[in-house]
C-alpha positions in Angstrom: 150.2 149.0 141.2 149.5 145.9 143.1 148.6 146.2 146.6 149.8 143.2 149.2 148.1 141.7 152.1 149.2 144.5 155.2 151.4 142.0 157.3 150.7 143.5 160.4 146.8 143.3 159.9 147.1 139.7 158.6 149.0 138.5 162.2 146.9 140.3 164.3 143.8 137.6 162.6 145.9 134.5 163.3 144.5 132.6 166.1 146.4 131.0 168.6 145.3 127.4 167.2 146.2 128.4 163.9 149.8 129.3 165.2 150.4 126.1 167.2 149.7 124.6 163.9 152.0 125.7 161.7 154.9 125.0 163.5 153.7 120.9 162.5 153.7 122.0 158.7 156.3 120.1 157.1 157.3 119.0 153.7 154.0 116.7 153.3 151.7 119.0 153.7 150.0 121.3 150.9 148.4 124.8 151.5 144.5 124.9 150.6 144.8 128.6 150.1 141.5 130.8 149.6 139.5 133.7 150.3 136.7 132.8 152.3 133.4 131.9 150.2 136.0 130.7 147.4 134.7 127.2 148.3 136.9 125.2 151.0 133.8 123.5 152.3 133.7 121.7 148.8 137.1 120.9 148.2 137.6 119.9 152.2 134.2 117.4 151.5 135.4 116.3 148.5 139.0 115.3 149.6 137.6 113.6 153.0 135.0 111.8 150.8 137.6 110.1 149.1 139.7 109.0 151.9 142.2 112.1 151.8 143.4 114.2 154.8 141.9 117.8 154.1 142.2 119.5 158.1 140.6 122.7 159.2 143.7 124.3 161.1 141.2 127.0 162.5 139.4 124.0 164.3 141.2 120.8 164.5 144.7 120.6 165.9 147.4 119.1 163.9 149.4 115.9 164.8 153.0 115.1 163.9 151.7 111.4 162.5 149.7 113.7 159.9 146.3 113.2 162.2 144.1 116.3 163.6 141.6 116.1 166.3 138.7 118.6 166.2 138.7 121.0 169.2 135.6 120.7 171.2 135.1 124.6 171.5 134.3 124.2 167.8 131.8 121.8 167.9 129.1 123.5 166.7 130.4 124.5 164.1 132.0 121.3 162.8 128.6 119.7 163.5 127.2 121.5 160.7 129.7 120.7 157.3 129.3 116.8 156.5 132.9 116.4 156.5 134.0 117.3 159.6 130.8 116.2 161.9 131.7 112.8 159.6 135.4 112.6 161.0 135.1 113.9 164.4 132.6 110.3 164.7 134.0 107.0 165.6 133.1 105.8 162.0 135.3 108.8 160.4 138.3 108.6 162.7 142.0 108.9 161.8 142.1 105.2 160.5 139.2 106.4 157.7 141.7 108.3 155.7 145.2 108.2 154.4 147.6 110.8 156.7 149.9 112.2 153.5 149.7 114.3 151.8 147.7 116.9 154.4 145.6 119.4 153.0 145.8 122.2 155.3 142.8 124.9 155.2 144.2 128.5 155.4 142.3 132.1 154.6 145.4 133.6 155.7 147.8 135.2 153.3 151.2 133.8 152.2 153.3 135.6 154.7 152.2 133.6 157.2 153.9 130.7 155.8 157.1 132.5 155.2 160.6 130.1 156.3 157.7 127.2 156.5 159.0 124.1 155.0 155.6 123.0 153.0 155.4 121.4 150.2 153.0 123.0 148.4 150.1 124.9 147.5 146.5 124.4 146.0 145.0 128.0 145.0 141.4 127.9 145.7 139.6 130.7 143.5 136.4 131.7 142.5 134.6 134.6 140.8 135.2 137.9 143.0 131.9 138.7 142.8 130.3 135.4 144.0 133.1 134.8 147.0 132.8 138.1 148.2 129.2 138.2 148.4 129.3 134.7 150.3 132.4 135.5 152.4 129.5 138.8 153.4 126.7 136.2 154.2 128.4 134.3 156.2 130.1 136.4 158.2 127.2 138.3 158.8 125.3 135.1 160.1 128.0 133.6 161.7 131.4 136.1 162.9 132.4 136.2 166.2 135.6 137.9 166.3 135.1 141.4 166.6 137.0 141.8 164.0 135.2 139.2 161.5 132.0 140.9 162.3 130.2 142.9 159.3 127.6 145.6 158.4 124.3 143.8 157.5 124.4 145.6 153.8 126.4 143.8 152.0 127.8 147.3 150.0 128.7 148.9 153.7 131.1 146.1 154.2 132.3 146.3 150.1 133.6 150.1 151.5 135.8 148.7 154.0 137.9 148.3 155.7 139.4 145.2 154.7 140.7 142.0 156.7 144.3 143.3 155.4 144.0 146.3 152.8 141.6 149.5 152.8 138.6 147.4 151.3 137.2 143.9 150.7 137.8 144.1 146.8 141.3 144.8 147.4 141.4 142.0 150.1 140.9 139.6 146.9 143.2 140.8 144.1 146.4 141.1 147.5 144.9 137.7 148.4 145.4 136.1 144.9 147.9 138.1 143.5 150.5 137.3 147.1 149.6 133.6 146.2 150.2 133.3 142.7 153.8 134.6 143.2 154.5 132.3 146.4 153.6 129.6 144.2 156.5 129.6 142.0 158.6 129.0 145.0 156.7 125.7 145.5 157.7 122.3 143.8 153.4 121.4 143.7 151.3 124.6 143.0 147.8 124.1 141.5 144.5 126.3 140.9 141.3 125.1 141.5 138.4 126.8 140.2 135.2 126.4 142.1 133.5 126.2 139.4 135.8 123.6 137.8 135.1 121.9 140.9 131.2 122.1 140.7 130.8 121.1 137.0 133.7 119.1 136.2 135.1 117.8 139.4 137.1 114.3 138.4 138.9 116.3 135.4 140.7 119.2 137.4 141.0 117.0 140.6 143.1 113.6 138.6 145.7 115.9 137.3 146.2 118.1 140.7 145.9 114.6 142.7 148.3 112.8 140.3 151.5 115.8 140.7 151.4 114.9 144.2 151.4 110.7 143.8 148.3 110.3 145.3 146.8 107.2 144.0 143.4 107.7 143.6 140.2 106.3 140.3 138.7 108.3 138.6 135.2 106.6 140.0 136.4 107.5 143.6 136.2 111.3 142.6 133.4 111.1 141.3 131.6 109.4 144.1 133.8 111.8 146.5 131.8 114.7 144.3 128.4 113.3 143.8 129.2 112.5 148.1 129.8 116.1 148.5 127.0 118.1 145.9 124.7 121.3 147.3 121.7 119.0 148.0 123.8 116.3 150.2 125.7 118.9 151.9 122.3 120.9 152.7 120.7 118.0 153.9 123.3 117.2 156.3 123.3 120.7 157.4 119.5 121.1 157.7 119.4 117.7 160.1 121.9 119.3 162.4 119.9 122.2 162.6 116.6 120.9 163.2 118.3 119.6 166.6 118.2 122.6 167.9 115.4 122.6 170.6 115.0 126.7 169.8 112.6 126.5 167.2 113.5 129.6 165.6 115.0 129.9 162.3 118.5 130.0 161.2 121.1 131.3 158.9 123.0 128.0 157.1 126.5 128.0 156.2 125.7 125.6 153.1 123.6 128.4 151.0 123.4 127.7 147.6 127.0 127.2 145.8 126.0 128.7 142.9 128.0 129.1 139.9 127.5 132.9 138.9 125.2 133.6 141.4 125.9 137.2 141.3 123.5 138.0 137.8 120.7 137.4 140.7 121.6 140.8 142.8 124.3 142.8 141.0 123.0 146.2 140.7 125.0 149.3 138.8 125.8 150.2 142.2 127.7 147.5 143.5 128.8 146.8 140.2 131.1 149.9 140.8 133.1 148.4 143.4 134.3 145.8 140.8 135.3 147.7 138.0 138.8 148.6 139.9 141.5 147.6 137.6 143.6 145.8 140.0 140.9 143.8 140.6 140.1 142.7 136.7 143.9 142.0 135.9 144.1 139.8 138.8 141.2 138.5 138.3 142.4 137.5 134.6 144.8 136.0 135.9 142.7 133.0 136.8 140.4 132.9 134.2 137.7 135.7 135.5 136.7 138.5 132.8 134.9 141.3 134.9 133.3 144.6 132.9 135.4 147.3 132.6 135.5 150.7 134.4 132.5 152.6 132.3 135.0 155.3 131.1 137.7 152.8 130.1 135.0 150.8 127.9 134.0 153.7 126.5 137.7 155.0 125.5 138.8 151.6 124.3 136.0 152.2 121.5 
């Protein structure tokens, strides 16, 4: 059986920014659908770095003409990812980038785009075990909702609860499995790897762009990427911070963006909590083979 996101629990997480903005979703506009630590800071870098309209709708607030203007409540936080601290300056205004199609950034489930005319959806995805793991870090370093707050051990937080099901794990396979059906209802539907998107950018990014007429070279993705790799994004970061008249150390939200980054701390413990089967098919699904339950191995020999 596969679980879906609980609607109720997924509501009660959409802001009231968030809200106001999808009543400007309209036929132009395409979903950037993820889990959180699946990689939107890449794609949304990526995009902006070649002159495309990727919008945070948890921090900029959504225009009619296709514009969004960064809410200054969110500053600090913008300040910190090259893209957005880039387009909330003079020099990376509105007039920088093309308005259509919009890229719209959304953690949130597909019911909350239920009876909303878009036109689209790009599936952001990466290996369970590597999102969930970030999605831990950062909210550890960086949540402020109560409810986006988490245990400092990163296997406290894999027991649960979840943002909308009993557990993290089983956030991910309602997450991806909700998606991959409210695709099908879409006329563009695409999914992005992130680790297509770290080692072979300009291939999975022509086709994707090309569906949706978007006119766009091949060397202007790969400038956009080189623009937008771990060491430039860092940098950026690691200037911002060294503002900060504290002196004392922080947490960054650019970590590492590692492509299987979980052989460094997987132990048979927390291997356990992604050996559930739900997880693995879905998981299949997009190109993800995960162990098997020990006993399952051991019968299928």
């Amino acid at each position: 059986m596969t679980h879906r996101p609980d609607s109720t629990l997924a509501r009660a997480r959409l802001s009231e920014l968030y809200a106001d903005n999808l009543k400007q979703l309209g036929p132009r506009d395409i979903v950037v659908a993820s889990c959180g630590g699946a990689g939107q800071s890449l794609i949304g870098n990526i995009l902006f770095e070649a002159g495309l309209n990727y919008v945070d709708a948890y921090t900029e607030r959504l225009q009619a003409d296709g514009t969004a203007v960064g809410v200054r409540t969110h500053a600090a936080y913008r300040d910190r990812l090259a893209s957005l601290h880039d387009k909330d300056s003079e020099a990376g205004g509105p007039g920088a980038i093309r308005p259509w199609p919009r890229f719209v950034k959304s953690h949130h489930p597909p019911e909350i785009f239920d009876g909303l005319p878009v036109g689209g959806v790009w599936i952001i995805v990466r290996d369970p075990r590597d999102a969930l793991y970030s999605l831990h870090q950062w909210r550890r370093s960086f949540g402020e909702e109560e409810w986006d707050k988490v245990p400092d051990e990163f296997e406290d937080w894999l027991r649960g609860p979840g943002d909308f099901s009993s557990n993290p794990v089983e956030d991910w396979s309602a997450f991806y499995q909700a998606w991959e059906e409210q695709a099908q209802g879409y006329e563009h539907a695409t999914v992005l790897r992130f680790e297509d998107l770290k080692q072979r950018p300009v291939e999975v990014l022509e086709p994707a762009l090309r569906e949706l007429a978007v006119d766009i070279t091949a060397d202007t993705l790969r400038a956009a990427a080189e623009a937008s790799s771990f060491e430039r994004m860092r940098a950026h970061e690691d200037a911002v911070v060294a503002q900060d008249a504290t002196g004392e150390r922080q947490p960054r939200m650019i970590r590492k963006g590692a492509v299987s980054g979980w052989t460094s701390w997987m132990t048979p413990g927390l291997a356990g909590y992604f050996s559930d089967p739900e997880l693995g098919a879905v998981a299949r699904q997009y190109g993800y083979d995960l162990p098997a339950p020990a006993g399952q191995a051991q019968s299928a020999g």
